[in-house]
N, C-alpha and C positions, 0 to 999 in steps of 0.2 A: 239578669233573669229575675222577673218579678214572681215570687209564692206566696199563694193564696189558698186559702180554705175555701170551699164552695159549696152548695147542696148538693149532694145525689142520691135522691130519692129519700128514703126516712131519714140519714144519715149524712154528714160531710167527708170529700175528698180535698186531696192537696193535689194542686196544681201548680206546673210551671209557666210561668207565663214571659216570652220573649220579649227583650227591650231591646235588644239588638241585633243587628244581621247575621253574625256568627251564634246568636244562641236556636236559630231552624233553617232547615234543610228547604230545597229545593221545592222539593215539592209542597212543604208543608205552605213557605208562601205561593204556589199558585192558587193551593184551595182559597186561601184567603185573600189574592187577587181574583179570584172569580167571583167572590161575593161584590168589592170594590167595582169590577168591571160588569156589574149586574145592574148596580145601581147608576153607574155612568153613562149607560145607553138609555137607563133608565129620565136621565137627566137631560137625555139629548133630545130624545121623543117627547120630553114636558116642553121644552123650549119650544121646539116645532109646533108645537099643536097652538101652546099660546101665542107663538108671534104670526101664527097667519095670518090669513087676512078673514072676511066678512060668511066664508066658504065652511068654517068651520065653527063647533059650540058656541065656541068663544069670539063668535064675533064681531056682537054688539056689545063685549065688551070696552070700557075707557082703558086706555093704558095705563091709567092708576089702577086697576080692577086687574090686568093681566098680570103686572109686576107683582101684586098683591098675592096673587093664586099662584105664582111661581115660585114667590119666596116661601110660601106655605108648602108646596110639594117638595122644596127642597127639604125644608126644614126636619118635614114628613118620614122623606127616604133617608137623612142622615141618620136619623132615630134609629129606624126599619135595620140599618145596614149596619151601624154599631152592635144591632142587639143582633143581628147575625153573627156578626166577628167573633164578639165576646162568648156567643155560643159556641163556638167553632174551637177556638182558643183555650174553653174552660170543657168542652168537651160536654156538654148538660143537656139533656132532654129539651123537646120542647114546653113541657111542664113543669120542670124545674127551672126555665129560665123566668117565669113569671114570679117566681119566688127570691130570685136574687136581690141581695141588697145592693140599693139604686149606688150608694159611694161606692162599695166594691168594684160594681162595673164602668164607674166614672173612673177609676183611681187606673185600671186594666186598659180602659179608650185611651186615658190621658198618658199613660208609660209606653204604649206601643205607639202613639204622633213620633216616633224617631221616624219614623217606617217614610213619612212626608216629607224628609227631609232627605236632600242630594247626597248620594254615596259618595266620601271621600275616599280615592284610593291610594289603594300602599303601595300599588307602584314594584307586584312583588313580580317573579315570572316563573315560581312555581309551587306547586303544593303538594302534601303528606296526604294519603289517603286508605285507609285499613294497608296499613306498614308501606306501602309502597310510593315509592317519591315522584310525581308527574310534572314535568316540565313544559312550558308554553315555548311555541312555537319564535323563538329571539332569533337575534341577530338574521332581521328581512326572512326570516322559514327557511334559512338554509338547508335545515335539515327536514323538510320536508318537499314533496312535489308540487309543479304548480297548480297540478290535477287536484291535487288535496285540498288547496287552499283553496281556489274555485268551489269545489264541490259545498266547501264548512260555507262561503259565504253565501251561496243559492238558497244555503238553509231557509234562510228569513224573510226572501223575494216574497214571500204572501203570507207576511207578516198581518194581516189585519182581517186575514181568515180565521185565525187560531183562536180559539176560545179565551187563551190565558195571553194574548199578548206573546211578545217574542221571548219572555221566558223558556217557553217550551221547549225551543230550537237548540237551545244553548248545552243540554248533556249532549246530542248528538254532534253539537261543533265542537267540544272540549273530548268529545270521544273518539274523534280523527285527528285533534290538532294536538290534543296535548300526552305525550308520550315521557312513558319509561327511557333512561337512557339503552339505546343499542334497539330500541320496540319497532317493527318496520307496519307499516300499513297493513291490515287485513280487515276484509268484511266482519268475518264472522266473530273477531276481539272488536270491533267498532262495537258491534250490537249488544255483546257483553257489557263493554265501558256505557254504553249510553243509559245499559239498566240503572249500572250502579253508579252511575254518577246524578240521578236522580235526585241521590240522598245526599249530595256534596252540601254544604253550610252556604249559606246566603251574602257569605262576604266573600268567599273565593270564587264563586258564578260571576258576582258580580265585579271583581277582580279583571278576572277574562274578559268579559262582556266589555270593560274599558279597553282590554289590552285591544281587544280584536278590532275595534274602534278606530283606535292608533294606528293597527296595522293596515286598514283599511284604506285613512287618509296617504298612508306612505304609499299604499299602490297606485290609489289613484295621484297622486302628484307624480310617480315614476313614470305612470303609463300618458301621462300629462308632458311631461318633458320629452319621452320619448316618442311622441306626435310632433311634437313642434322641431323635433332634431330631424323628424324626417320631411319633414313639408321644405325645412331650411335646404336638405338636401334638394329636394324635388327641383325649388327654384333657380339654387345653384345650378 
């Protein structure tokens, strides 16, 4: 955790500022995937427009002329989307971000690049959470239905509807799959856990989010073998 001092309004506040995935919540990185995935559609519409063809602004542009006005708008929204984060991160007006000191917010961009970089995981199967101990779904979901596991993995099927990416999906699939010992299925405790698991820390999400991965590949190789076990029958 990085702290820092920052303006707010006549006066300065102390802030915490996240270096790693267990120091925010859930939620706290979608806001700040929204911003990220604002600027990347953002990035995708600048490509399109420059590499069209003669139909659009751009073009009697030279392809030296289009790369040029690309790398510019990237350069543009990197700026734009950092001074978002950092406002977001330090919590400051929009008036008082124009006052912040440029190293401060270079020192804050440059501590939170972990975020860029691939989660390694721990490989753990289950987590603590306000006193209560939640277990992931081992050894193949014995202890759960196949109804359930079905239902956790449809979550994601329109994934690239979601505003925040498949983050979203993830408190409601850790809120069907990952149980108290003796806890049996129920709607109305899903809806509960899905509130509060919102707030889960950003290394156990993404904990899950591998497990469920693993789990995934195991079905589909079971359901894989078990095709070919039955074709072998058919032929026989």
């Amino acid at each position: 955790m990085l702290i820092i001092d920052v303006i707010d309004g006549d006066s300065t506040k102390t802030v915490n500022i996240p270096t790693d995935w267990e120091d925010m919540t859930l939620n706290y990185w979608c806001s700040i995937y929204r911003i990220i995935s604002k600027y990347e559609k953002k990035k995708k519409l600048a490509d399109g427009i420059v590499k069209e063809d003669e139909n659009t602004a751009l073009g009697n542009y030279t392809e030296a002329m289009k790369e040029a006005t690309l790398d510019f708008l990237e350069k543009r929204d990197l700026i734009n989307m950092n001074k978002e984060i950092f406002q977001y991160v330090a919590n400051i007006s929009d008036e008082d971000i124009e006052s912040v000191d440029l190293s401060k917010a270079l020192t804050v961009i440059e501590a939170m690049n972990i975020f860029r970089d691939e989660y390694k995981p721990k490989g753990v199967d289950y987590f603590d959470f306000e006193g209560e101990r939640y277990f992931f779904p081992i050894d193949n979901m014995l202890d759960n239905t196949f109804g359930d596991y079905i239902e956790a993995t449809q979550l994601d099927m329109n994934v690239e509807q979601l505003t925040n990416g498949n983050y979203d999906v993830l408190p409601q699939q850790m809120a069907i799959l990952c149980r108290k010992l003796g806890e049996v299925y129920d709607d109305d405790l899903v809806k509960e856990k899905t509130e509060k698991f919102k707030t889960l820390k950003m290394d156990i999400v993404l904990e899950f989010a591998f497990f469920l991965t693993k789990q995934n590949l195991k079905l589909a190789n079971a359901l894989q073998m078990y095709s070919e076990e039955i074709e072998k029958e058919e032929v026989a």
